[in-house]
N, C-alpha and C positions, 0 to 999 in steps of 0.2 A: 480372499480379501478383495475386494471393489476401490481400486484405484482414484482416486479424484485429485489426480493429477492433472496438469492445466486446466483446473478449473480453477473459479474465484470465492473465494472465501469471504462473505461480508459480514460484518460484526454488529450484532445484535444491540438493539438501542438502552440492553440491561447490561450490556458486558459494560461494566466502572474500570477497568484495567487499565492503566494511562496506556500501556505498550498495546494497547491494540483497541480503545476506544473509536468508535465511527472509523475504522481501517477498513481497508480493501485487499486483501490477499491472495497473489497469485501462487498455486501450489505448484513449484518446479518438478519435486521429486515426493512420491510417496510409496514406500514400500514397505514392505513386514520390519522392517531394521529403522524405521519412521518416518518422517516427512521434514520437507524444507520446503520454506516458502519466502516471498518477497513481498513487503508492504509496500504497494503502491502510489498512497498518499499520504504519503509523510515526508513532506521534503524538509530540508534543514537550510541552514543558517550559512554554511560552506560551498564553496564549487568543487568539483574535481580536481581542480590544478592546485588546492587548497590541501584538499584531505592525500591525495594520491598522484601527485604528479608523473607516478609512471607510467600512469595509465591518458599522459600526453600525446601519445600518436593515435589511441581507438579512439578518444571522445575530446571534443575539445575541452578544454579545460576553463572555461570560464561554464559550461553545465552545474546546473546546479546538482547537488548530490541529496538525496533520498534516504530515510531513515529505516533500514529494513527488519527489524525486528530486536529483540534484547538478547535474544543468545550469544552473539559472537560479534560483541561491536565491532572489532578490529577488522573482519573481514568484509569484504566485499564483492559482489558481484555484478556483471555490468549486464543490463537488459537493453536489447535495443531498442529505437528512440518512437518518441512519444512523438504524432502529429502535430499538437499543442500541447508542451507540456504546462499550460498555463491553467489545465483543465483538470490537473490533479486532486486539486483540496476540494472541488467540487463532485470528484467519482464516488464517494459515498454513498451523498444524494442518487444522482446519475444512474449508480447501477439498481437500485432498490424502485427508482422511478420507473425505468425500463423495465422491471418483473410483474409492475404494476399492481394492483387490488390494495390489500392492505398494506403493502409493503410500498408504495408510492406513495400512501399518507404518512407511513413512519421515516421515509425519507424526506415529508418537510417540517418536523419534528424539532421544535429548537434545542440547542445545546442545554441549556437549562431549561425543564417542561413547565417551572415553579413561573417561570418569566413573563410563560404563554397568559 
């Protein structure tokens, strides 16, 4: 089996799935027993000091907190930090730009294509 472990996952412009529409996916862990991964661009509504206050001394707590996929709301994982994290809702785009040819035109793709 062929690992694709930190690599990134980006979601195809048919996937309809609210939980993983236009997402970005860093793959932490994948092995025969299966994978975990983290969405990158999905930030929420909460800070850290909000949802998890314990986690007051790693990250400071007014951070916003990140929506990382539907399996296991409860849990959390902390990735370290973004240069801008202001550049998150834009890595969709971003990453599909960077691979370039066809995948740089479906990365300027609007949300609804009926619109275009």
């Amino acid at each position: 089996m062929d690992s694709v472990r930190g690599q990134l996952l980006v979601a195809g412009p048919a996937l309809l799935d609210s939980n993983f529409w236009r997402t970005v996916v860093l793959v932490i862990e994948h092995n025969e027993e299966g994978a975990l991964g983290l969405v990158l661009n999905r930030p929420s509504e909460s800070s850290v000091g909000d949802a998890v206050p314990e986690l007051g001394t790693l990250v400071n707590p007014g951070e916003q907190l990140y929506i990382g996929g539907p399996v296991q709301p409860s849990a959390v994982i902390v990735l370290g930090d973004f240069e801008d994290p202001g550049d998150a809702r834009g890595l969709w785009s971003e990453v599909l730009t960077r691979k370039g040819g066809s995948y740089a035109l479906v990365a300027r793709m609007p949300a609804d294509p009926s619109l275009n």
